[in-house]
PDB file of N, CA, C and O in Angstrom:
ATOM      1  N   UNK A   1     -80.222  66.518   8.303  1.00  0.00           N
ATOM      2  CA  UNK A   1     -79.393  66.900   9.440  1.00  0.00           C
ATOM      3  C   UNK A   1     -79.586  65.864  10.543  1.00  0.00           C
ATOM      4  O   UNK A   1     -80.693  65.443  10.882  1.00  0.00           O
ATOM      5  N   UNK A   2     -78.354  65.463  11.110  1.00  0.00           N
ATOM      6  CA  UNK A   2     -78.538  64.753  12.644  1.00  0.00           C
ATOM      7  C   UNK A   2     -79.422  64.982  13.444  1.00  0.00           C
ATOM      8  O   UNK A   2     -79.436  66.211  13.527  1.00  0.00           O
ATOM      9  N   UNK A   3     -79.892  64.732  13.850  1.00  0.00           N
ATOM     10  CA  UNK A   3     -80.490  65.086  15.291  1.00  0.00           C
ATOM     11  C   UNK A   3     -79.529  65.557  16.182  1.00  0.00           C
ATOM     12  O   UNK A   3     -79.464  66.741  16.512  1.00  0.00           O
ATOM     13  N   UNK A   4     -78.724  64.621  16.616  1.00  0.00           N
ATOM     14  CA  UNK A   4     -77.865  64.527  17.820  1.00  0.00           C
ATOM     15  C   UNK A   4     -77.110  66.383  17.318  1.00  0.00           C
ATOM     16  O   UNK A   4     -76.985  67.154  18.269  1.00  0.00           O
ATOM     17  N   UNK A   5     -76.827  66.737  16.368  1.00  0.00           N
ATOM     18  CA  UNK A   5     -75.991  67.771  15.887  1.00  0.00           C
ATOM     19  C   UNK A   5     -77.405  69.093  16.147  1.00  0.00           C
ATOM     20  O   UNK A   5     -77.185  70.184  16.672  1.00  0.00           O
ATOM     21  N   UNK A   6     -78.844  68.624  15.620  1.00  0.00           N
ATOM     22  CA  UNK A   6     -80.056  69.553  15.919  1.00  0.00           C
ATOM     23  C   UNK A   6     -79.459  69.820  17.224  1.00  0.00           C
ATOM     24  O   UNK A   6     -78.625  70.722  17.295  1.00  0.00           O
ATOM     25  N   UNK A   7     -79.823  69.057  18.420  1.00  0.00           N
ATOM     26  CA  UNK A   7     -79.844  68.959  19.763  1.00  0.00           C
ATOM     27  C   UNK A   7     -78.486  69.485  20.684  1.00  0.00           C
ATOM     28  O   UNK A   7     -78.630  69.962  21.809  1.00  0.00           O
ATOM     29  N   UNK A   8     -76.967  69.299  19.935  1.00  0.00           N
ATOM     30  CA  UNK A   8     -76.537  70.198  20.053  1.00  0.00           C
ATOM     31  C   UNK A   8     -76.447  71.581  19.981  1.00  0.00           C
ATOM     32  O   UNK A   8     -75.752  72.202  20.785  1.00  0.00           O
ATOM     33  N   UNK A   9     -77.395  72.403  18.656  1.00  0.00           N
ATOM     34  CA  UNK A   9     -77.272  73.343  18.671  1.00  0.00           C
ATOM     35  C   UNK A   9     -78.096  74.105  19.754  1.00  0.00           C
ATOM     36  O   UNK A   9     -77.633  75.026  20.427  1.00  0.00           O
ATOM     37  N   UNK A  10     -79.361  73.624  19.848  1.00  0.00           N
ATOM     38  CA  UNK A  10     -80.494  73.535  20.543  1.00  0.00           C
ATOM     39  C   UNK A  10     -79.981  74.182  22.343  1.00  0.00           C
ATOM     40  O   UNK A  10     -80.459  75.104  23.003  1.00  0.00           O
ATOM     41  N   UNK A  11     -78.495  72.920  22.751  1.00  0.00           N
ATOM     42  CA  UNK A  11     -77.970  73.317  23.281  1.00  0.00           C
ATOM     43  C   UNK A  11     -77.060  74.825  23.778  1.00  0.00           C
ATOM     44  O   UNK A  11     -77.043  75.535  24.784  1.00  0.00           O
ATOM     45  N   UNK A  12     -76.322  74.813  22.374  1.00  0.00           N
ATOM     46  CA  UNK A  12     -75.872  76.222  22.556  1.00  0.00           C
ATOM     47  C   UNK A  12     -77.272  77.435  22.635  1.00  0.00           C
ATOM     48  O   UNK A  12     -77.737  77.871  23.688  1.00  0.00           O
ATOM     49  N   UNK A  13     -77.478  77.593  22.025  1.00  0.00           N
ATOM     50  CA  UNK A  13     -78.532  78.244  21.607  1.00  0.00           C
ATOM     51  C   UNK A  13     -79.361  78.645  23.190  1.00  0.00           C
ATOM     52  O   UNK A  13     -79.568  79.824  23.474  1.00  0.00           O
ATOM     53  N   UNK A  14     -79.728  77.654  24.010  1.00  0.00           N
ATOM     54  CA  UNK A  14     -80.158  77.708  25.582  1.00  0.00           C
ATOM     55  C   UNK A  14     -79.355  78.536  26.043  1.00  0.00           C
ATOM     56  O   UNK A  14     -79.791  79.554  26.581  1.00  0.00           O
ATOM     57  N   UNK A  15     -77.987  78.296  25.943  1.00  0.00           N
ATOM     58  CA  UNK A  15     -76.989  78.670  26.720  1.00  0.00           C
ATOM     59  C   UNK A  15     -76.650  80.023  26.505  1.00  0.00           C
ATOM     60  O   UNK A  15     -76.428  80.761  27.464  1.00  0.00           O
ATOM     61  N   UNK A  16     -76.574  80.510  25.073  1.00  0.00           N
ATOM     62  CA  UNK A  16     -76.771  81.764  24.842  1.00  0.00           C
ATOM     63  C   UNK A  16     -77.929  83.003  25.600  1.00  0.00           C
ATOM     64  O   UNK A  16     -77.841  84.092  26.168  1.00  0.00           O
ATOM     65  N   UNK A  17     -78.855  82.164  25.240  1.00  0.00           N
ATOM     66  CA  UNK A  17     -79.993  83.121  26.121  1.00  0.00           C
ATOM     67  C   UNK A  17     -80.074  83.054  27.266  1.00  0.00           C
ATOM     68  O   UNK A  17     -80.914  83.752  27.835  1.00  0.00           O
ATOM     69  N   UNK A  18     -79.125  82.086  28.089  1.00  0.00           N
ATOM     70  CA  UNK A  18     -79.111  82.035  29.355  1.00  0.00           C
ATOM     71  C   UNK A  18     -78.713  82.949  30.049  1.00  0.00           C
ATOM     72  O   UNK A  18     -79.064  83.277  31.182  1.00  0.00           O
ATOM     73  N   UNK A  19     -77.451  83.679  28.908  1.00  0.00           N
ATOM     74  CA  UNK A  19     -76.387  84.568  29.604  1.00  0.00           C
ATOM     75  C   UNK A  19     -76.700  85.953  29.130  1.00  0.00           C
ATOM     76  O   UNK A  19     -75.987  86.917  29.410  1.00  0.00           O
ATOM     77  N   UNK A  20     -77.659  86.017  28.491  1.00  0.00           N
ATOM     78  CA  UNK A  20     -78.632  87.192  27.368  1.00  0.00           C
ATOM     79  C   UNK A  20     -78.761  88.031  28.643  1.00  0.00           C
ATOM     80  O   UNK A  20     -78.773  87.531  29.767  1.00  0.00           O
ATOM     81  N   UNK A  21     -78.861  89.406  28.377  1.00  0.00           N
ATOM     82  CA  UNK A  21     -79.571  89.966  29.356  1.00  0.00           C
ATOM     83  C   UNK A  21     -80.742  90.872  28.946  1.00  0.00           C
ATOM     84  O   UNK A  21     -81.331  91.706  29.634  1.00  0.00           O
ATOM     85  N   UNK A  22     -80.979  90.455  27.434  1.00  0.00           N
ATOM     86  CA  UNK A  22     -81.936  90.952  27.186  1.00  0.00           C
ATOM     87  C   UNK A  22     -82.670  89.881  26.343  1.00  0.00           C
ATOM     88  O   UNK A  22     -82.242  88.730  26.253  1.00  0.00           O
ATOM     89  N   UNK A  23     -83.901  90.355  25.672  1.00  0.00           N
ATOM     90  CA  UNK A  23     -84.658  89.446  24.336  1.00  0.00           C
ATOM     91  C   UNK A  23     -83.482  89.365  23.007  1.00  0.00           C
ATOM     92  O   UNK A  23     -82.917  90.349  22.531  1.00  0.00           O
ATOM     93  N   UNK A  24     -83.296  87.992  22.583  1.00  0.00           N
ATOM     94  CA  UNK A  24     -82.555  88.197  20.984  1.00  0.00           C
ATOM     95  C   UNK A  24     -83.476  88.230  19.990  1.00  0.00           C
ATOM     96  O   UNK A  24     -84.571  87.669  19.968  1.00  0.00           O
ATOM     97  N   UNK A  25     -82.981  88.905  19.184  1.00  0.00           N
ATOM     98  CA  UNK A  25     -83.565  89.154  17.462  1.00  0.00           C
ATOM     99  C   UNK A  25     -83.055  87.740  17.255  1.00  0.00           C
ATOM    100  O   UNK A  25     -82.000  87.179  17.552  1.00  0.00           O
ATOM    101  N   UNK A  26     -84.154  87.363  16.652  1.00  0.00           N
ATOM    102  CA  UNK A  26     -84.282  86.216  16.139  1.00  0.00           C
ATOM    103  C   UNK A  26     -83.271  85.745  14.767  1.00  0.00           C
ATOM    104  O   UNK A  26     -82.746  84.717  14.340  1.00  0.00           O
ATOM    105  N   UNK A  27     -83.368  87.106  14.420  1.00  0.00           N
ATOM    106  CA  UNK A  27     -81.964  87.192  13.388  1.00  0.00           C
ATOM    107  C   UNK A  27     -80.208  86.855  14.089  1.00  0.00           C
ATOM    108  O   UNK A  27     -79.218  86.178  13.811  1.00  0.00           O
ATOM    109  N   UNK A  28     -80.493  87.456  14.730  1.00  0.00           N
ATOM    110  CA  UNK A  28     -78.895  87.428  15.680  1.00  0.00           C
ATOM    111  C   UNK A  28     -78.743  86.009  15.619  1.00  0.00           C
ATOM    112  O   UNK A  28     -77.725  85.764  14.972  1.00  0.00           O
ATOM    113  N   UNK A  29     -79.280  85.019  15.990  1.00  0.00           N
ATOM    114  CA  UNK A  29     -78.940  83.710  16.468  1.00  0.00           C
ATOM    115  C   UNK A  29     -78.111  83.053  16.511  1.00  0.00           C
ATOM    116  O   UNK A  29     -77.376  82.573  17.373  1.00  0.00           O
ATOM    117  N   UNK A  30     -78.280  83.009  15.069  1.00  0.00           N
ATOM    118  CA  UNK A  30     -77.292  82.005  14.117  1.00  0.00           C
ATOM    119  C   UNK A  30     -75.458  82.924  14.264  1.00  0.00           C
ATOM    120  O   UNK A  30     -74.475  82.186  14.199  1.00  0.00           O
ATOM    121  N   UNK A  31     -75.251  84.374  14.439  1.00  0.00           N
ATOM    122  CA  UNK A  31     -74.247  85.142  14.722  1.00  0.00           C
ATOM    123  C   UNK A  31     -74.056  85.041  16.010  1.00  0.00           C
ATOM    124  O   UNK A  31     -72.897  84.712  16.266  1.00  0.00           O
ATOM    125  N   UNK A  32     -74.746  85.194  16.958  1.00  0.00           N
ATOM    126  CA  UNK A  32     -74.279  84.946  17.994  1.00  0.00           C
ATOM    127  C   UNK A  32     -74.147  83.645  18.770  1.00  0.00           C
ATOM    128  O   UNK A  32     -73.764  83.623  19.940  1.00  0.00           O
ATOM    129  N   UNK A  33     -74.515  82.443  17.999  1.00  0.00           N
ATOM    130  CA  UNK A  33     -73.977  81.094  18.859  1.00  0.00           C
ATOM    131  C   UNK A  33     -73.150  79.974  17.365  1.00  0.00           C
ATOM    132  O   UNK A  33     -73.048  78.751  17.269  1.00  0.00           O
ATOM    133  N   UNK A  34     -72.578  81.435  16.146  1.00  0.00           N
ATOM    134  CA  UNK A  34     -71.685  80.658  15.396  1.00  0.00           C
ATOM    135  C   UNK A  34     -71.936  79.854  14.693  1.00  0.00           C
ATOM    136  O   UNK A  34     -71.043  79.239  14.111  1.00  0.00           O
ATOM    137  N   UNK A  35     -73.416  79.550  14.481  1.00  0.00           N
ATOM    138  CA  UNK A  35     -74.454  78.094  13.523  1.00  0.00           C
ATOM    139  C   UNK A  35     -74.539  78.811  12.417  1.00  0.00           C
ATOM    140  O   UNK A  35     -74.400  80.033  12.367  1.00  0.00           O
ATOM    141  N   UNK A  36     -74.787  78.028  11.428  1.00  0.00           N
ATOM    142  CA  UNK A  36     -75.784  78.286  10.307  1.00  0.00           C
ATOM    143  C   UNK A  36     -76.817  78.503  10.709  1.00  0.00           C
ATOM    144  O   UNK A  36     -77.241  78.310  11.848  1.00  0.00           O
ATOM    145  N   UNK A  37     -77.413  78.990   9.689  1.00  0.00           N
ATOM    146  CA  UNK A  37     -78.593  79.927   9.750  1.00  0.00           C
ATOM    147  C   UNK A  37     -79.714  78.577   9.820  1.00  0.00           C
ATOM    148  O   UNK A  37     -80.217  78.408  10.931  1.00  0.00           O
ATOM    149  N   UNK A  38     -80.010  77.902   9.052  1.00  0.00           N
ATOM    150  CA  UNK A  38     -80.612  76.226   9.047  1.00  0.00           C
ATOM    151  C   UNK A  38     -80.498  75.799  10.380  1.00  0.00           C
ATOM    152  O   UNK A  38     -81.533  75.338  10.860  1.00  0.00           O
ATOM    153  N   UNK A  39     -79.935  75.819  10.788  1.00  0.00           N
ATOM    154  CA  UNK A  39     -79.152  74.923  11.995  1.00  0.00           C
ATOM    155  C   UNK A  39     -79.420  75.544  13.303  1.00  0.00           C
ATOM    156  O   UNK A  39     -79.290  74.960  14.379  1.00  0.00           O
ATOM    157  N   UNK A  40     -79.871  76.986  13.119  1.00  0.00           N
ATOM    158  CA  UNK A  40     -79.962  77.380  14.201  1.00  0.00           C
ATOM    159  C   UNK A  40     -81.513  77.613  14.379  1.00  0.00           C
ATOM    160  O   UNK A  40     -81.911  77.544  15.542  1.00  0.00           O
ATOM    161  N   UNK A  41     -82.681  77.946  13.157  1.00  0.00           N
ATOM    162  CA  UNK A  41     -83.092  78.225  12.931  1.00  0.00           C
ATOM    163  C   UNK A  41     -84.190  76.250  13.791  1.00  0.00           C
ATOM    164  O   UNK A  41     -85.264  76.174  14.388  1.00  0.00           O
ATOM    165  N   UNK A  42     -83.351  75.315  13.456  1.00  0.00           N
ATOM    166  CA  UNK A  42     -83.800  73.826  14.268  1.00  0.00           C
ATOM    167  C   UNK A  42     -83.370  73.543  15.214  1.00  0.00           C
ATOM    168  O   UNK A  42     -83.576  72.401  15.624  1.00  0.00           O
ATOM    169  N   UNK A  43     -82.470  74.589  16.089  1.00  0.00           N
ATOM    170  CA  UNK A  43     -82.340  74.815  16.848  1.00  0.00           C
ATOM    171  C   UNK A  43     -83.370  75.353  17.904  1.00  0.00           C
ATOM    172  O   UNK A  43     -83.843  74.937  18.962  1.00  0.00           O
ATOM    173  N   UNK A  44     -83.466  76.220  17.298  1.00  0.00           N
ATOM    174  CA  UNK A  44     -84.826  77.139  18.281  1.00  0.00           C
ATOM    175  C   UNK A  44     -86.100  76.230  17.848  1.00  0.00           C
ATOM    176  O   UNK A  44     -86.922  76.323  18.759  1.00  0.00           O
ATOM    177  N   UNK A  45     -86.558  75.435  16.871  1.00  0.00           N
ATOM    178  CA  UNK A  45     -87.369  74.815  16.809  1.00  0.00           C
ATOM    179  C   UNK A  45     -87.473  73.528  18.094  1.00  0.00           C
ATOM    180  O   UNK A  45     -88.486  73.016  18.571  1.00  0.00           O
ATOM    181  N   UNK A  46     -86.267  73.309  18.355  1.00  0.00           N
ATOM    182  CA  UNK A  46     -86.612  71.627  18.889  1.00  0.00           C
ATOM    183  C   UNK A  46     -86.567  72.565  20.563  1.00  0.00           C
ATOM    184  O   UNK A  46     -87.411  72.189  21.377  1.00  0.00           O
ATOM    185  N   UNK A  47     -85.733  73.572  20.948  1.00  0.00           N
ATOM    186  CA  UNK A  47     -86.096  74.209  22.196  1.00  0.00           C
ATOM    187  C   UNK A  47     -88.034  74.986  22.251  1.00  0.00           C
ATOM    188  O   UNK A  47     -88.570  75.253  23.326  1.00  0.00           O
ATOM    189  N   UNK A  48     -88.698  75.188  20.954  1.00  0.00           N
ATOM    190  CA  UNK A  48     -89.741  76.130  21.085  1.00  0.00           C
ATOM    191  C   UNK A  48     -90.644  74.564  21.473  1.00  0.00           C
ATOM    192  O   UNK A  48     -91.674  74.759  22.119  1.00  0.00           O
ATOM    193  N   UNK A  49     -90.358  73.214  21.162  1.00  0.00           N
ATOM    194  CA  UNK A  49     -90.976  72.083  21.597  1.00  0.00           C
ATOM    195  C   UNK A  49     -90.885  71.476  22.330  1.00  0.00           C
ATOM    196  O   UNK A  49     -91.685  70.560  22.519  1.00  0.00           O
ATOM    197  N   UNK A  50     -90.014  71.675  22.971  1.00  0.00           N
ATOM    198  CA  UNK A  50     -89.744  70.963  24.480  1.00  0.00           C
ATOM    199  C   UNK A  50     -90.423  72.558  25.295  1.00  0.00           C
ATOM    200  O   UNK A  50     -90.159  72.615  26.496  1.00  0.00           O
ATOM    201  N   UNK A  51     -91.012  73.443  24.879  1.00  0.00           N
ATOM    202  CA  UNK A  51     -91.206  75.039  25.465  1.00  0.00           C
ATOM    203  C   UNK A  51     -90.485  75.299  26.428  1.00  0.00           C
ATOM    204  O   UNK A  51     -90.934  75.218  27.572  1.00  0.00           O
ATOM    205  N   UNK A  52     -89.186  75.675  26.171  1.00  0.00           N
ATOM    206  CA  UNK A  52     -87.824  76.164  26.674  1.00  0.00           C
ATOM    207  C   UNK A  52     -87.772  77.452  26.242  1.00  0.00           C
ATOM    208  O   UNK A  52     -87.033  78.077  27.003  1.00  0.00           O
ATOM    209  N   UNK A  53     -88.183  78.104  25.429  1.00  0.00           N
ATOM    210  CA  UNK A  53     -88.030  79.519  24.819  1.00  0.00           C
ATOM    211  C   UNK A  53     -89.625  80.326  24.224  1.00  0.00           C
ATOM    212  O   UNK A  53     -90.639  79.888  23.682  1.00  0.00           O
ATOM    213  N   UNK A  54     -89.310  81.267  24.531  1.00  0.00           N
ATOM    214  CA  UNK A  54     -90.675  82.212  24.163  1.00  0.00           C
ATOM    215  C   UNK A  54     -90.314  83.228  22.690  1.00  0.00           C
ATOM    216  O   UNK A  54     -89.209  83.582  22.279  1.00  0.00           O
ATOM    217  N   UNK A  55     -91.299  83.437  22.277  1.00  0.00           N
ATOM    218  CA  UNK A  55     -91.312  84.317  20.974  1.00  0.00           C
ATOM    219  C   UNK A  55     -92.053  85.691  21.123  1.00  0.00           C
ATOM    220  O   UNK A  55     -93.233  85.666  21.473  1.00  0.00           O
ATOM    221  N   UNK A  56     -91.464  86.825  20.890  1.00  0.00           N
ATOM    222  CA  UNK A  56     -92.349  88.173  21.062  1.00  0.00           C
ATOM    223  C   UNK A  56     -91.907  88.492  19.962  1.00  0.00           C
ATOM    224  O   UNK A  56     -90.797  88.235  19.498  1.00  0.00           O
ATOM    225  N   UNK A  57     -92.983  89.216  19.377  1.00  0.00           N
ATOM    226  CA  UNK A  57     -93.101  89.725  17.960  1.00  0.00           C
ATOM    227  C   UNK A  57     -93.302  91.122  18.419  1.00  0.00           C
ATOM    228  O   UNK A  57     -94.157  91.402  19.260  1.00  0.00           O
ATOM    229  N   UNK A  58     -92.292  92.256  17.713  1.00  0.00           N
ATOM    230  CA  UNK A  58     -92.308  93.749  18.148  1.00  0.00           C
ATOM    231  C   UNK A  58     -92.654  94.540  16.724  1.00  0.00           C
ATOM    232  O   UNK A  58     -91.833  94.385  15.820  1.00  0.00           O
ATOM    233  N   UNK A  59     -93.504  95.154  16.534  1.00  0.00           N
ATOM    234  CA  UNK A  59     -93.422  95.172  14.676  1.00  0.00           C
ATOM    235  C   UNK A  59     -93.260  94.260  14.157  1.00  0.00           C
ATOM    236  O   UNK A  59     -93.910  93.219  14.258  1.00  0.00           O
ATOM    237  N   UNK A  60     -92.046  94.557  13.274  1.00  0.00           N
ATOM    238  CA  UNK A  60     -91.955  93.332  12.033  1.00  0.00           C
ATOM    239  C   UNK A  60     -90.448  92.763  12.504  1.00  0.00           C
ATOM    240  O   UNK A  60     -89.522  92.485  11.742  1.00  0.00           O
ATOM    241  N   UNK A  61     -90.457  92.654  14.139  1.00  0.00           N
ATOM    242  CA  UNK A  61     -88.805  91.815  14.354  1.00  0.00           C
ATOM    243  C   UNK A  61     -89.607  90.694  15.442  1.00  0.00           C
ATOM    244  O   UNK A  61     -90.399  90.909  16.360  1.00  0.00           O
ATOM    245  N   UNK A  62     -89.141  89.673  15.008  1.00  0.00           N
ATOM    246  CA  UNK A  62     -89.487  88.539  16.376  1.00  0.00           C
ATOM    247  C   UNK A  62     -87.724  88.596  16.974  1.00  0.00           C
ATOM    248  O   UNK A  62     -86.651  88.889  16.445  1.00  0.00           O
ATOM    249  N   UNK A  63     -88.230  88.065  18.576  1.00  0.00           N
ATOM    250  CA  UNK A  63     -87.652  87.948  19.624  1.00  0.00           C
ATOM    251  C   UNK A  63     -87.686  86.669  20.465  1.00  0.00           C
ATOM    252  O   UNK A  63     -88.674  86.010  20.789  1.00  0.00           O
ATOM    253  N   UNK A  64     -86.678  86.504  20.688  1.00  0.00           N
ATOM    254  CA  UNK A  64     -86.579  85.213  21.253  1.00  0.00           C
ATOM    255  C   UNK A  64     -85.765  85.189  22.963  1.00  0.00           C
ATOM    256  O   UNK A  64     -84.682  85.674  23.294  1.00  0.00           O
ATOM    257  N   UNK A  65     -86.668  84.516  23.701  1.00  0.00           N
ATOM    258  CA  UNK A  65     -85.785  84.163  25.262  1.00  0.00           C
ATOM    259  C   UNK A  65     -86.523  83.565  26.119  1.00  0.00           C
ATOM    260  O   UNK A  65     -87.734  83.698  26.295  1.00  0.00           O
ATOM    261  N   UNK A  66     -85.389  82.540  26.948  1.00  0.00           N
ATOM    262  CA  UNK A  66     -85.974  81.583  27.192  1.00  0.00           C
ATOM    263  C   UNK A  66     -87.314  81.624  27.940  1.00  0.00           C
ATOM    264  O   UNK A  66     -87.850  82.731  27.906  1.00  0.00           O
ATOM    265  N   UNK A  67     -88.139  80.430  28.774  1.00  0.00           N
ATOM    266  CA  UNK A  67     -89.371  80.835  29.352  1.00  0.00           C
ATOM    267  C   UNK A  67     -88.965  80.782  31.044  1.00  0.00           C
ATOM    268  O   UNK A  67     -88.261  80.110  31.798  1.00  0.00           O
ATOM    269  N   UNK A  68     -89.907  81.963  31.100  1.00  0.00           N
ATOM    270  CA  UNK A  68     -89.703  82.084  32.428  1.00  0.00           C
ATOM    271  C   UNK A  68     -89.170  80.875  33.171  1.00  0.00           C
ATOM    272  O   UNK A  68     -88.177  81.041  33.880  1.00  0.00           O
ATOM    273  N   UNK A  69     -89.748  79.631  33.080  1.00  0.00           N
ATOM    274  CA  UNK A  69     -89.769  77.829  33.654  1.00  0.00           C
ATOM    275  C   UNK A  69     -88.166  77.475  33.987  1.00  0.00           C
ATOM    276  O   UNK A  69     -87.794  76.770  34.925  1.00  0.00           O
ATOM    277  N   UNK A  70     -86.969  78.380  32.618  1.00  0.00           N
ATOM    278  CA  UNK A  70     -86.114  77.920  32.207  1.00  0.00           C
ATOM    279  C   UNK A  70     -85.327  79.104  32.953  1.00  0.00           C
ATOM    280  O   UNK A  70     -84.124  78.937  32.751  1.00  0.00           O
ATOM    281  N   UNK A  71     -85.533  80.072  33.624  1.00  0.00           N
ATOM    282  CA  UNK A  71     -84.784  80.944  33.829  1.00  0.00           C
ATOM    283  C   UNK A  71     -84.067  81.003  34.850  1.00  0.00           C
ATOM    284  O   UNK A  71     -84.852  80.943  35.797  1.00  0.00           O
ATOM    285  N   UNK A  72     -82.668  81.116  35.363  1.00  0.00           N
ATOM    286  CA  UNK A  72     -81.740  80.523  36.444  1.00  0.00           C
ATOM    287  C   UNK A  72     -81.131  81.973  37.003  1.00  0.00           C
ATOM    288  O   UNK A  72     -80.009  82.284  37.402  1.00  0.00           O
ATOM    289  N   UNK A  73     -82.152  82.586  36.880  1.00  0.00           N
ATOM    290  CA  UNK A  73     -82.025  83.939  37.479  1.00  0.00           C
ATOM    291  C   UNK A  73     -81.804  83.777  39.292  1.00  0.00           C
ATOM    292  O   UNK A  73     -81.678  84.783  39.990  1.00  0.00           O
TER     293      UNK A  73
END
């Protein structure tokens, strides 16, 4: 995969949780910003490395949104 195409998704993906008003299921992702599942999935990877996004694990569902740092509240 591109990078430049990673880093786009990476993009949406920010932007989604920007407008979130809650934590996403980590499942949702890829449905709610229209990616493949791959794609979104290196998506949230290249945002969890620049630490743009946080992970909460509730039971057996992880959660995803951005970090406080990132929040334009």
């Amino acid at each position: 995969m591109a990078p430049e195409k990673i880093g786009q998704a990476a993009g949406q993906i920010w932007h989604m949780l920007s407008t979130a008003s809650e934590q996403v299921n980590i499942a949702d992702v890829a449905k709610k910003t229209k990616l493949t599942t791959p794609l979104a999935y290196q998506g949230l990877g290249w945002l969890a490395r620049e630490g743009k996004i946080e992970y909460e694990q509730k039971g057996r569902t992880i959660y995803v949104s951005l970090a406080p740092s990132e929040c334009i509240c």
